[in-house]
N, C-alpha and C positions, 0 to 999 in steps of 0.2 A: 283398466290398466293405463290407458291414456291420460286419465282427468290424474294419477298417480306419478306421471311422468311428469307431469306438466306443475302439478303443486310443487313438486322436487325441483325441476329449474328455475321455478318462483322464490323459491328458497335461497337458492344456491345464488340465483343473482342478486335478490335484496343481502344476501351476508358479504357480497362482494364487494356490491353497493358503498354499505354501510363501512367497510374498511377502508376503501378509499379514502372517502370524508374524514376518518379520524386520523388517518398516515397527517400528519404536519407538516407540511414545507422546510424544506433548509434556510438555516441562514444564509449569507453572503458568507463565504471562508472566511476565518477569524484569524492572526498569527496565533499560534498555538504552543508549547515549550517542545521543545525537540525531545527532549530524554523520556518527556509522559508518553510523547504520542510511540513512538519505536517501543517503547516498554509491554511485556506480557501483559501486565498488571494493567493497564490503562488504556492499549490499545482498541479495544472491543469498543471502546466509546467514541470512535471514531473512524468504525466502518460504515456509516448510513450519509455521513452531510462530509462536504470536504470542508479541512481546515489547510493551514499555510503555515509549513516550519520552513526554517532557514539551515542550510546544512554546508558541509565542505565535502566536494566529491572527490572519495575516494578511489575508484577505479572502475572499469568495465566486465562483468560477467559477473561469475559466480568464483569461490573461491574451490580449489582443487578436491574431487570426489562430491561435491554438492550435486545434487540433482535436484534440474527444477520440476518445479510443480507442473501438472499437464496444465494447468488455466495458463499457465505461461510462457507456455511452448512458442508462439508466434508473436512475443512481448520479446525486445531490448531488455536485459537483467543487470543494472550496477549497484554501486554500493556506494555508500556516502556517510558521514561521521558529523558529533556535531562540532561547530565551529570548534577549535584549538586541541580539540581530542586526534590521536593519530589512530584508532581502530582497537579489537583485541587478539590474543592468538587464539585463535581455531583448536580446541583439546587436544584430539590426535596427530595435527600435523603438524603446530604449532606456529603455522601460514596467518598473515595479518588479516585481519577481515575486517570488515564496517556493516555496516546494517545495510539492510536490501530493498532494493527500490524496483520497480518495473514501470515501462515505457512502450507507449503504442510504437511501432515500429517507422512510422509515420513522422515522429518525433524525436527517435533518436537520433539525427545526426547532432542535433544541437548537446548530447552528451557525450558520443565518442568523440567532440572534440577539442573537450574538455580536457583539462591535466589536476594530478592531486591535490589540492588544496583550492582548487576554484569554487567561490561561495555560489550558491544558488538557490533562491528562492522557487520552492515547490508549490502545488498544492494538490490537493490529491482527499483520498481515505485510505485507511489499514486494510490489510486480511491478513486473518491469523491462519496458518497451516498447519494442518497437525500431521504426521505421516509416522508410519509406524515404522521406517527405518532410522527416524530421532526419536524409539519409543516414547512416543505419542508426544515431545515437548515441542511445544508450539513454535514458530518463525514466524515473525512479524515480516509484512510486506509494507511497504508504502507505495497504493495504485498513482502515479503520477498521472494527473488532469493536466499542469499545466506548468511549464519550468520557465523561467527568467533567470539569466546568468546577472551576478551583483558584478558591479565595477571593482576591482582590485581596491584592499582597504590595504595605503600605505603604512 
């Protein structure tokens, strides 16, 4: 029973092993196109390695009746749009919305003090949400790693 234990954790840790070695390294963030990365369609390809879009923030929170996801309970939640877009309305309440960003708490002040249209370069990776009170249609998130506010473009 023992020499049966012992092949099993032999196993278990050569297959552990061997997956580490093959996981790849990230690159350095890359600027990325704002609309692929926020998009259903494209975002999954950009939950493993951080890339760097450019965006204009939109406002703080969520927008009315959203509920956030539990990973993000003790995360800052705003929204941001990409440059020269104003947002879209929300189906049922018809409220302006922009795509949804999250922030370590840590970080947020440099977003609450911000105002609409302030450009800021992010960088970050997605997760997509699926919850069964949007039967099952996904929300893109963008995890923010790291924000720098852009100087005002006259």
């Amino acid at each position: 029973m023992k020499k049966l234990f012992l092949l099993i954790m032999a196993v278990v840790l050569t297959v552990s092993v061997n997956a580490q070695r093959g996981r790849t390294p990230c690159p350095d963030p890359v600027e990325a196109n704002y609309n692929r990365v926020m998009s259903e369609t494209f975002a999954s390809e950009y939950t493993q390695c951080p890339v760097i879009i450019t965006a204009e923030f939109f406002t703080n929170g969520f927008p009315r009746n959203f509920i956030s996801p539990r990973r993000f309970r003790n995360k800052h939640i705003f929204q941001c749009v990409n440059i020269g877009e104003s947002g879209r309305a929300m189906p049922v309440t018809g409220e302006m919305a922009g795509d949804y960003f999250v922030i370590d708490r840590a970080q947020a002040e440099t977003v609450i003090n911000l105002t609409r249209g302030d450009r800021v370069r992010l960088t970050g990776v997605t997760y997509i949400h699926r919850s069964m009170a949007g039967a099952f249609i996904p929300t893109v998130f963008f995890i923010v790693q790291k924000i720098e506010v852009l100087a005002e473009v006259e």
